[in-house]
C-alpha positions, -999 to +999 in steps of 0.1 A: +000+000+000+013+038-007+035+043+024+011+070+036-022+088+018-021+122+035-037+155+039-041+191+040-056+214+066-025+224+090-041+255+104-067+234+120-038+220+140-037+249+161-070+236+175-057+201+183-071+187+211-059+168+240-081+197+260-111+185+266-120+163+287-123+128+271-116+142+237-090+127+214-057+140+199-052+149+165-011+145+149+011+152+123+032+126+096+065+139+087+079+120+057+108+131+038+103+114+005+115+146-018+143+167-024+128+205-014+118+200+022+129+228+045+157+219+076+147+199+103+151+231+120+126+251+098+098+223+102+104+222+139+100+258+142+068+258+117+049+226+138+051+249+167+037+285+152+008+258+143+001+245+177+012+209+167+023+187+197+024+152+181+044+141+151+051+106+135+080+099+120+095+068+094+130+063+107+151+079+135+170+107+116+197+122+136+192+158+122+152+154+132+154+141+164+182+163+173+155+192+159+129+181+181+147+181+216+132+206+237+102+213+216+078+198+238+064+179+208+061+140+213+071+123+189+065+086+173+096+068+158+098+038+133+124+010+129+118-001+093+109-032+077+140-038+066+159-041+104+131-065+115+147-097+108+178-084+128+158-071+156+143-103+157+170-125+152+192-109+181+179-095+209+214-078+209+210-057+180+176-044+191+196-031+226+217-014+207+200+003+184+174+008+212+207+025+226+217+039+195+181+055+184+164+059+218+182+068+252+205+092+231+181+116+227+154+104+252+142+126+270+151+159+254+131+144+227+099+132+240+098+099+222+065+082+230+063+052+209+080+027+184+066+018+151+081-014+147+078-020+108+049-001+085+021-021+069+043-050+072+017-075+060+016-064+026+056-053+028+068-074-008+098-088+013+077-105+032+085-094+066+057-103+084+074-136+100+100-111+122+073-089+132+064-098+165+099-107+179+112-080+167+087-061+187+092-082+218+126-079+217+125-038+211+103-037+245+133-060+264+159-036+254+133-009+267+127-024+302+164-028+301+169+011+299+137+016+321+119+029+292+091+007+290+067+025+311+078+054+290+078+043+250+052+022+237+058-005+210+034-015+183+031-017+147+010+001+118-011-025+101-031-015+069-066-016+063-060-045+037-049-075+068-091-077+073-107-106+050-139-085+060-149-052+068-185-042+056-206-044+076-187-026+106-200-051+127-188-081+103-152-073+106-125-097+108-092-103+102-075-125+074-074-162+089-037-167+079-027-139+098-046-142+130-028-174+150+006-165+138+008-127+142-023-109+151-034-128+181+005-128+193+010-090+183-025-082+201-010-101+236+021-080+237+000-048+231-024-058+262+007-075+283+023-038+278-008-015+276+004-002+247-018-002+215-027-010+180-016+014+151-041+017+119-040+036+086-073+039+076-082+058+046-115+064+032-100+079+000-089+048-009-126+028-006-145+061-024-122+061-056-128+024-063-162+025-054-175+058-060-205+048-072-218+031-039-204+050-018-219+088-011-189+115-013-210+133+019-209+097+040-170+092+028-164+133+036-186+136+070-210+157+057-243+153+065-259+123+050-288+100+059-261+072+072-258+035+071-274+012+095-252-019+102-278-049+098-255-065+121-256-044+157-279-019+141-257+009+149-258+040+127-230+057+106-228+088+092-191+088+076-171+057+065-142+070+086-158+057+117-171+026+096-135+017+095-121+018+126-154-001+141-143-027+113-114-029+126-127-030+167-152-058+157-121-077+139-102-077+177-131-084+195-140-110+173-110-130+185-114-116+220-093-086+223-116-061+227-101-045+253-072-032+232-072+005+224-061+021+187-045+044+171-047+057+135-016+066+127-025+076+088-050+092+069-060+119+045-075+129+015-058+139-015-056+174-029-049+168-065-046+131-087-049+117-119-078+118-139-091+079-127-082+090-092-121+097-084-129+123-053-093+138-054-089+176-051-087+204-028-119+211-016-123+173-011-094+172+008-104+207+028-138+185+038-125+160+046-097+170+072-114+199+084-146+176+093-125+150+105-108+172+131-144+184+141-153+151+148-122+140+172-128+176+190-162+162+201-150+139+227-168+106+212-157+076+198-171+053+174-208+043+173-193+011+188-170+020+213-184+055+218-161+061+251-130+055+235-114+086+221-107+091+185-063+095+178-056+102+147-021+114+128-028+133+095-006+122+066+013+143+061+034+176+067+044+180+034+039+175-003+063+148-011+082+150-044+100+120-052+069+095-041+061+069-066+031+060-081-001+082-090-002+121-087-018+118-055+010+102-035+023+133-040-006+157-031-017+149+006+007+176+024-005+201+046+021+226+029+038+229+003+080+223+005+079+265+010+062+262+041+028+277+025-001+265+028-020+238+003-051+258+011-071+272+035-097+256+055-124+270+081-115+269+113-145+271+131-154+240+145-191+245+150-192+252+109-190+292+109-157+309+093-129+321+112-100+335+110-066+314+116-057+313+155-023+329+149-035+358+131-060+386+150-096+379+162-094+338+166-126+322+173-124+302+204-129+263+189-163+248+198-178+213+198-204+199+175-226+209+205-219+242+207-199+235+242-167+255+241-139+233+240-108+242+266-082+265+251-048+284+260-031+316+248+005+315+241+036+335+229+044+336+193+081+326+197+091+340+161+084+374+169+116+400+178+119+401+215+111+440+223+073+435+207+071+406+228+085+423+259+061+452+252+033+426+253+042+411+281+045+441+301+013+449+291-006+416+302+013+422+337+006+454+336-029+471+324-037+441+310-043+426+349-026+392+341-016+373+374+020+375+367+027+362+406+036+327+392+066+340+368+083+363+392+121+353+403+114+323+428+081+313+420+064+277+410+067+294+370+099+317+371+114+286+353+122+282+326+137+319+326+128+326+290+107+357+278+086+331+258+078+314+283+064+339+309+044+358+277+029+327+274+020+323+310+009+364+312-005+360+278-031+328+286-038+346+325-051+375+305-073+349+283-086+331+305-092+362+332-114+374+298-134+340+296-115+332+268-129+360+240-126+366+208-097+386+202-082+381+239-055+358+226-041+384+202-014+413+217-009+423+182+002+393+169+022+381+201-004+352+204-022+327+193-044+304+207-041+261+215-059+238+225-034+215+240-021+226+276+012+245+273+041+227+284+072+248+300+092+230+326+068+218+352+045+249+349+007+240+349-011+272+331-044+280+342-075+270+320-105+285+320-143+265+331 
C-alpha cells in the first residue's frame, strides 16, 4: 500500500485537542520522501507556530530528532521493515539500536512510541514472519533502559490484513494472519498497555467505489447514514465505519479491550484523472470535518467512550513519491512552508479567521460546548514586541503575573517566551477566553493543548 495517503488542513492544527476532557488528539506525519523539504530546523519551528504537539516519524534521523529536543512535541519513531529480521533475530542488536536510536536523545526528545515496521503484512519482502519478535525484543531492550513504562511498541497495520470489513460489525481479520501474528501482536500490546496502530483511509474505498459510496458519507458531511444490519448501529461517515471494522475484527477473537490508534490518513488534494474524489476542496472537507469530529470527545458508534487519535498524513507535499499524482498531493504545505489551502476553522461550521492571526474564534464542539483553550507566545516574533506585550498583560492588561516572578512555581524556565505565554493565557482566560483576547498584536495565538514549559501548569478556564 502507498507508504502514507495524506492530507491538508495544517491551520486546523492549532486547534488540536488533547483539551477536553475525554476528547482525542489529532497528529502530524513527517515523511521526507523529496528533495525540497525545509531543515529539520525550519519544520520544527513551523509545527510549533501551528500549535502541533504530536508528530510521527519513518525512521530515527539524527538531524530530526536532534531538531525536536526541547520542543515539547512527542514524537513517534519507526524501525523499518527492513531491520526487522535483525531485531528479531538478536535481541542484541535491538539493545543497541534501542541505545543507538532511543536513550540518546530520550528525554530531550519526547519519544512516545516505536513503530516497529509499517504495513508490514503487505511489505513485498515479506517481513511479516519477524514482526512480532522484533517487537518483543524492542520492549526487552526498553525495560532494560527503564523505558518501557515510557515508550510504547506497536506496529501500523493497513486496512488490507481484514478478510472483511462491511458491515462494521462483520469485521474480521485475514485467517492466515490471526494465530501466527495478530493474536500474538495483540498479547504483547495488552501484556504492555500499549496499542494497536491503523491507517485507515476512506480515500482509498470512495475512488474504487465511487458509485456506492456517497462523497457526503465518505467526507462527513451530512448524509442519511448506514445502518449496520448487524448491531444496528448508525454511521454517518465511512471513517468511523473503518475503525469499528477494525474493533469488531479484535473483538471477534477476544481482544476487545485493546485501544487504537490511526496513525495515517487523508484525503488527497490533486490526482490523476481515474483517481475519483481527489482535489482540494475534497481534501479541505474532509480534514477539516475530520478534526471536528475528534474535538467532540466521542468515539465510534461502537465504542463510543474511546477517544478518536488520529495522525494526518502528512506535513508536506512529497516529491520523489512513486506512483499516481496523489502520492504526491496529501501535504499540509507545500516544501515552502505555504499552505496547500485554507480551510475554516471554526469548528461548530462558521468561518474564522486562523488562531495565529487577530480575532481567533475560540474552537467549539459539535454541540456548541466551548472546548478548553490556551493563549500562548508567538516565539518567532523579535523580543522587544514581545517584551512590550508582556509588560502589558502584567501590567494594564491585569494578568496574574505572581507565578513568573524570580522564585516562584513558574519563574522557570527563565525565558521571555515562556512567561508571555504564561501572562498572555492569564489574561485569556481572566477574559473568559474571548474573541480577540489571545491576540497582543500578533504576540499570540491560541491552542488547544495545555502549554508545556518546565513543570508549569497554566491556568484553564471553566
Amino acid at each position: 500500500m502507498a507508504t502514507s495517503l495524506f492530507s491538508s488542513l495544517l491551520f486546523l492544527f492549532s486547534f488540536i485537542p488533547l483539551s477536553i476532557a475525554d476528547s482525542g488528539s489529532v497528529g502530524i506525519n513527517y515523511g521526507r520522501i523529496a528533495d525540497n523539504l525545509p531543515t529539520p530546523e525550519k519544520v520544527v519551528e513551523l509545527l510549533k507556530t501551528q500549535g502541533i504537539h504530536r508528530v510521527k516519524l519513518y525512521d530515527t534521523d539524527k538531524t530530526v530528532l536532534t531538531a525536536l529536543a526541547n520542543s515539547s512535541i512527542k514524537v513517534v519513531v519507526a524501525l523499518p521493515n527492513e531491520l526487522l529480521s535483525s531485531a528479531a533475530a538478536d535481541q542484541s542488536f535491538a539493545d543497541k539500536w534501542v541505545e543507538a536510536n532511543i536513550t540518546k536523545y530520550y528525554p530531550s526528545t519526547e519519544i512516545e512510541a516505536i513503530a516497529v515496521g509499517n504495513e508490514v503484512f503487505v511489505d513485498p519482502n515479506n517481513t511479516t514472519e519477524f514482526l512480532v519478535q522484533a517487537m518483543k525484543n524492542v520492549h526487552s531492550s526498553l525495560v532494560k533502559y527503564d523505558l518501557d513504562r515510557s515508550i510504547k511498541v506497536s506496529s501500523p497495520i493497513a486496512l488490507s490484513s481484514l478478510a472483511s470489513s462491511y458491515p462494521p460489525s462483520a469485521g474480521s481479520f485475514k485467517s492466515d494472519l490471526v494465530e501466527p501474528v495478530i493474536k500474538p501482536m495483540l498479547d504483547l500490546f495488552r501484556q504492555t498497555s500499549s496499542y494497536l496502530m491503523v491507517n485507515a483511509y476512506p480515500f482509498f474505498a470512495y475512488a474504487g467505489n465511487a458509485e456506492k459510496i456517497s462523497l457526503d458519507y465518505a467526507l462527513f458531511r451530512e448524509n442519511p447514514g448506514s445502518v449496520d444490519s448487524g448491531n444496528g448501529l448508525k454511521y454517518n461517515s465511512l471513517f468511523e465505519a473503518q475503525i469499528d471494522a477494525v474493533f469488531a475484527a479484535m473483538s471477534a477473537i477476544g481482544y476487545d479491550d485493546v485501544k487504537l490508534t490511526v496513525t495515517e490518513t487523508g484525503w488527497p488534494s490533486a490526482g490523476d484523472e481515474n483517481e475519483v474524489g481527489a482535489g482540494a476542496a475534497n481534501a479541505a472537507a474532509y480534514n477539516g470535518n475530520l478534526i471536528k469530529r475528534v474535538l467532540t470527545g466521542n468515539g465510534t458508534p461502537l465504542r463510543p467512550k474511546d477517544p478518536l487519535n488520529v495522525y494526518l498524513f502528512a506535513l508536506f507535499n512529497e516529491n520523489q513519491k512513486p506512483g499516481p499524482t496523489s502520492e504526491r498531493n496529501y501535504g499540509l504545505f507545500y516544501p515552502s512552508e505555504e499552505k496547500v489551502y485554507d480551510v475554516p476553522l471554526g469548528m461548530a461550521g462558521a468561518g474564522s479567521t486562523p488562531v495565529n492571526e487577530s480575532k481567533a474564534q475560540v474552537p467549539t464542539t459539535e454541540r456548541g460546548v466551548q472546548s478548553r483553550t490556551w493563549c500562548v507566545a508567538n516565539g518567532k516574533l523579535g523580543e522587544e514586541k514581545l517584551q512590550k506585550a508582556l509588560d502589558y498583560a502584567c501590567g494594564e492588561g491585569g494578568a496574574d503575573c505572581r507565578p513568573i516572578q524570580p522564585g516562584a512555581t513558574c519563574y522557570d524556565p527563565n525565558t521571555l517566551e515562556a512567561h508571555a505565554s504564561y501572562a498572555f493565557n492569564s489574561y485569556y482566560q481572566k477574559n473568559a477566553r474571548g474573541v480577540g483576547t489571545c491576540d497582543f498584536g500578533g504576540s499570540a495565538y491560541v491552542v488547544t493543548q495545555p502549554p508545556r514549559f518546565g513543570k508549569c501548569e497554566f491556568p484553564t478556564g471553566h
